[in-house]
N, C-alpha and C positions, 0 to 999 in steps of 0.2 A: 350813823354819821357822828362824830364826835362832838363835844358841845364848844361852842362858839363864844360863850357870852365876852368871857373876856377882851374879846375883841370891841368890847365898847366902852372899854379903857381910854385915859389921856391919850396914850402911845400911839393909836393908831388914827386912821383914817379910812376915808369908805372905801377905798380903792384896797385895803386890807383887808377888807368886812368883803368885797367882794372874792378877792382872790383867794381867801379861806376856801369859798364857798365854791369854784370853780376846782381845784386843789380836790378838795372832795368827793364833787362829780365824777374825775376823775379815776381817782381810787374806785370810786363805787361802781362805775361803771365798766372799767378794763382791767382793776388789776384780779380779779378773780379767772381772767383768762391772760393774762400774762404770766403769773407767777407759778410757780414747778419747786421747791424746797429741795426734791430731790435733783434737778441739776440747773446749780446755782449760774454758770459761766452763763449758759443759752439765755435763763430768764432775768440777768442781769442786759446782756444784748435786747432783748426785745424791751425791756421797761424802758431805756437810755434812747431806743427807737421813737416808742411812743410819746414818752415824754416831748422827746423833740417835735416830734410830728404836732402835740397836740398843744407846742409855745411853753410849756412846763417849764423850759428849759432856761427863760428868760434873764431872769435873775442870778444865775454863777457867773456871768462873766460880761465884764465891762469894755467894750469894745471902740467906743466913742471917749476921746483925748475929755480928761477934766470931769468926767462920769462918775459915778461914788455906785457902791453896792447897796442894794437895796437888802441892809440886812434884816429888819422887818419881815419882809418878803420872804428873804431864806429860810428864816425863821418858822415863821409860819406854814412854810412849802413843808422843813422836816418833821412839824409835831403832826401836822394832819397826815402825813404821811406814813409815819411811824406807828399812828395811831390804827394803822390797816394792816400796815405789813411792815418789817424791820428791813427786809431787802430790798422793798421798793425807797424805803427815805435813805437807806445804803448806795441807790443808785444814783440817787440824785444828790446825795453831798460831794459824794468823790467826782462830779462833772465840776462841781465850784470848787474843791480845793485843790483837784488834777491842772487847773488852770488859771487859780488866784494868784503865784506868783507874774504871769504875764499881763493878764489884765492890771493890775498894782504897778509894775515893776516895767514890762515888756513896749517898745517901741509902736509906733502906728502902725509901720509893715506887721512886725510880730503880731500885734492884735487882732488887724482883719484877715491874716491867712490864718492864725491858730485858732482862733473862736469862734467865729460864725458854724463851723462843722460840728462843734461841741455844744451851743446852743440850740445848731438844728437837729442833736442824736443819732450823727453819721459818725462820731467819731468818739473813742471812749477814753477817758482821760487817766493819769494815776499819778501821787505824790510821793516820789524817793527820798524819803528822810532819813529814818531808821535804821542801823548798821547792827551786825551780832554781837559788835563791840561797845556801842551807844544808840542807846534807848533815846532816852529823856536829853544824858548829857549831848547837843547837837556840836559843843565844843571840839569834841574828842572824833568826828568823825576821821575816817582812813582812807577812803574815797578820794582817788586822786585824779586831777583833769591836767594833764602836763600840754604845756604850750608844743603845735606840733607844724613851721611853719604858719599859717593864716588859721589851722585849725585846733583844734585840741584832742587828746586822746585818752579815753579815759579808764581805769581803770579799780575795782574794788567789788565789794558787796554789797546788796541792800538788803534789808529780810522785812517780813511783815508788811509787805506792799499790798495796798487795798488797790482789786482790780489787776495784780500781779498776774501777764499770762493771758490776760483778754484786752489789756490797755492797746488804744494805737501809739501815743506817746508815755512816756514819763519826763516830769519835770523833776531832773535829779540834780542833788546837792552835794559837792566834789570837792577837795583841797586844791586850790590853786596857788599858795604859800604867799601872798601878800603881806601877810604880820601871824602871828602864832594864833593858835584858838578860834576861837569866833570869827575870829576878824580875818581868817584866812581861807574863807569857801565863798564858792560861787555857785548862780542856777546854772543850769543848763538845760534846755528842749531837747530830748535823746526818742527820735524816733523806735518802736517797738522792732521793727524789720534792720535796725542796724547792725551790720556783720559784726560780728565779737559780743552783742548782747546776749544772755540764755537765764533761761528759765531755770534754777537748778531744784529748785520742789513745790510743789504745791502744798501750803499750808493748811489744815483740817484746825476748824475751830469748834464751839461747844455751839456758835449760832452760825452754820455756814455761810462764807461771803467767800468771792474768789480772793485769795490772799497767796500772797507766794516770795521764795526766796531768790532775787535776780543778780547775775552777774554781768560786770563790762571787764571785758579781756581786748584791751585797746580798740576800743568802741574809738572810731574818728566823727568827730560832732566840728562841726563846722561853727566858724566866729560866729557864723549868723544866728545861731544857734543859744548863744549865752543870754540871759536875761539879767538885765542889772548890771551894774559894772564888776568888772573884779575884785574881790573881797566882797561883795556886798549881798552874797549867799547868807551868812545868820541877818541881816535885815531884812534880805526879802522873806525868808522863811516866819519868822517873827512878825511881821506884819500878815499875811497870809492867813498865820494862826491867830491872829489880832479881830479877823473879822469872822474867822470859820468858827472859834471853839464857843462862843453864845450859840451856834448852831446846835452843838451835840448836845449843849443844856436843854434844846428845843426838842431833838429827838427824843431825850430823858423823857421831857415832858408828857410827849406823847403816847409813852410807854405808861407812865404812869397813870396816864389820864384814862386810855385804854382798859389798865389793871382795875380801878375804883370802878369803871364801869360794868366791867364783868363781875365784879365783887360785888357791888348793890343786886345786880341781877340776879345773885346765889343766891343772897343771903336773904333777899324776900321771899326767898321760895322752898328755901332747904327747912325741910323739919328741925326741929331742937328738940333734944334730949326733956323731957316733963310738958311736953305741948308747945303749940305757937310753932313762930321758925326763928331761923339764927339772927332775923333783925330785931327781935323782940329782947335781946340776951344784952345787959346793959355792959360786958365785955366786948361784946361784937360792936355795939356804938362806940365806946371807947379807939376800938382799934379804926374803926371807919372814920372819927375824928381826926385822929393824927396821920391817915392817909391824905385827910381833905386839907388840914394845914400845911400838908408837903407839897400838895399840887399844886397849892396858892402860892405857898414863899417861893418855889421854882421859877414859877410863871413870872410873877413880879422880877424878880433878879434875873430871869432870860430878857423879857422883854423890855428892862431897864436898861441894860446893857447895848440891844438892838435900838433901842429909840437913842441915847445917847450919839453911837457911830451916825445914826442916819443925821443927827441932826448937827453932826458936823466937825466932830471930836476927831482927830486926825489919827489918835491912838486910843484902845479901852482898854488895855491890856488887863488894869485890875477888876475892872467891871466885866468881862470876859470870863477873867478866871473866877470870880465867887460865882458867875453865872453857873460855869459845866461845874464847880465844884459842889454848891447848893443840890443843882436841880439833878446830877448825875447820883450823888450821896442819897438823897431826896426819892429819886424814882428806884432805888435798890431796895428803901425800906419799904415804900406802899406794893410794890410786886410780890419782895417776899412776904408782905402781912397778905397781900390777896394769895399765895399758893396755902398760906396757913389757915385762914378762913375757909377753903376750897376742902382743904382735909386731901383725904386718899385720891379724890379730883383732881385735886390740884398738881399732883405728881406726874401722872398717868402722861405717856410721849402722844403729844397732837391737841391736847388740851391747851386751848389758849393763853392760858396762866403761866403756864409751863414754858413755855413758847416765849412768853415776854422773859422769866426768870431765865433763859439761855442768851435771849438779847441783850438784858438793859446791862449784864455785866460788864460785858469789855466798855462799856462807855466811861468806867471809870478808870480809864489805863490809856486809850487810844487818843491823840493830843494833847499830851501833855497828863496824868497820870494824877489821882486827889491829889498824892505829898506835892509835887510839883505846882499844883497851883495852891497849895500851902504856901509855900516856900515864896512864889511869885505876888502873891497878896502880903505876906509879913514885907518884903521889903520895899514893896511898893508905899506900903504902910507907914514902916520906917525913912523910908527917903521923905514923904509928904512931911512928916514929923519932924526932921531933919530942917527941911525950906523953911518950919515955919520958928 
């Protein structure tokens, strides 16, 4: 079970000191028979099952008018979870950011028919951002939703869709031309079974998750369907990722916290070169130092970030981003020190070390990208400096 202490931090409360602890149970309990590496789609369904089944699911989505995210919560759901298995805190981010635009953004109907299914793990969610033509830039999207009568029709690409192919919905982001850029997308709720949707590849990554390339070839998405008003796709998206990306700083964490654990583990017990073991080698404390300063300053700046939104911050955008940027940067370096510690171990396919060094990568690319929350921190920087 991962350690806890932290948890009796300012930040929290007992209701967090418990649900760590509940979080964990869980892991410990189900997911050694839920999870299959070798096929991702099936033991992604079954985790999104249980979870639901077993209330996991509580905290992605806000169903009740005037409600706030319990990012605390999320937070904590994705390090203890991460800290077991990468696909199981895989399953359960994308059920909160496959449906933060509606919970945020989406009407009362829209909330009680879309979420209750995805909180109870009947229904699996996915976020359509990313174009082959725009990554990062969400400005530049090409994705068009042309007004069609009462409905819309829509039309373009998506690529790198997490849950691409097993999703029931995707909540996807479309040009609907209200003003140029940014200012001219919208959400939309695009059921998975709608005629003109398709699947056009399944993506193979270095940590498998289901990911895939989708297409809309005059997908007809009904008014009812839009979340937000027109034009007001780059805000719901932006806010969205306002409260998710402290999350992946939280997964980092968990990676990392995971890595130092298996690392103390070796290193008391592997021989060294002229006697003693490798925890005796004043190298090896050195490098076990600066793993343990990494999992602290993470920790801090994750959960600075989540305590801030809970306690009432409308936006954290820059606390957000030093969060995934710190703790993502943060959990690259204590993994790859623990594959290097490990030595010829640490390489070897099914090795836990190993295993972390294929996951914590992409966390520095997926929402938002380091330079990207570079870029998002200096001018938030800069503007604050500007007001003053």
């Amino acid at each position: 079970m991962p350690a806890a202490e932290h948890l009796d931090w300012p930040f929290f409360e007992a209701r967090h000191r418990d649900w760590q602890k509940r979080v964990a149970r869980f892991a410990d309990e189900e997911l050694p028979r839920l999870v299959d590496h070798a096929d991702v789609d099936a033991t992604c369904r079954r985790l999104v099952r249980a979870m639901g089944a077993a209330g996991l699911l509580a905290p992605v989505a806000v169903i009740d008018a005037g409600a706030r995210f319990d990012v605390r919560s999320l937070c904590i759901a994705r390090e203890t979870l991460a800290w077991h298995d990468g696909l199981a805190d895989f399953a359960f981010a994308m059920q909160g950011l496959g449906t933060g635009p509606v919970s945020l953004f989406g009407t009362t109907e829209q909330r009680t028919r879309w979420l209750p299914p995805v909180i109870a793990g009947t229904r699996i969610a996915a976020f359509a951002l990313t174009e082959p033509a725009s990554g990062s830039d969400v400005a530049s999207i090409a994705t068009s939703a042309a007004p069609d009568g009462s409905d819309y029709r829509l039309n373009g690409e998506k690529t790198y869709i997490s849950n691409g192919g097993i999703a029931d919905h995707y909540v996807v982001f479309a040009r609907t031309g209200e003003a140029p850029g940014a200012r001219g997308l919208t959400a939309f709720m695009v059921e998975a079974d709608a005629a003109g949707l398709s699947v056009l590849e399944r993506i193979e990554t270095s940590a498998p998750h289901p990911l895939a390339r989708i297409a809309f070839s005059d997908v007809r998405v009904p008014a009812a369907g839009r979340i937000g008003r027109p034009g007001e796709g780059f805000k719901v998206a932006m806010a969205t990722l306002d409260v998710f990306r402290a999350t992946v700083g939280a997964a980092a964490l968990g990676f990392a916290r995971r890595a130092l654990a298996e690392t103390l583990r070796h290193v008391r017990t592997r021989k060294a070169q002229g006697g003693g073991v490798l925890a005796d080698l004043q190298m090896t404390q050195a490098a076990l130092a600066d793993m343990v300063a990494d999992v602290e300053a993470a920790a801090l700046m994750v959960y600075r970030a989540a305590w801030k939104r809970d306690a009432g911050a409308e936006r954290i955008t820059r606390e957000a981003s030093l969060a995934k940027l710190v703790a993502t940067e943060a959990a690259q370096r204590v993994v790859d020190q623990a594959v290097q510690l490990h030595g010829g171990a640490g390489i070897v396919r099914g090795a836990r070390v190993e295993g972390l060094y294929r996951e914590v990568r992409a966390l520095r690319i997926y929402e938002g990208s380091t330079e990207i929350q570079k870029i998002v921190i200096a001018r938030a920087t800069l503007a604050a400096a500007e007001a003053e």
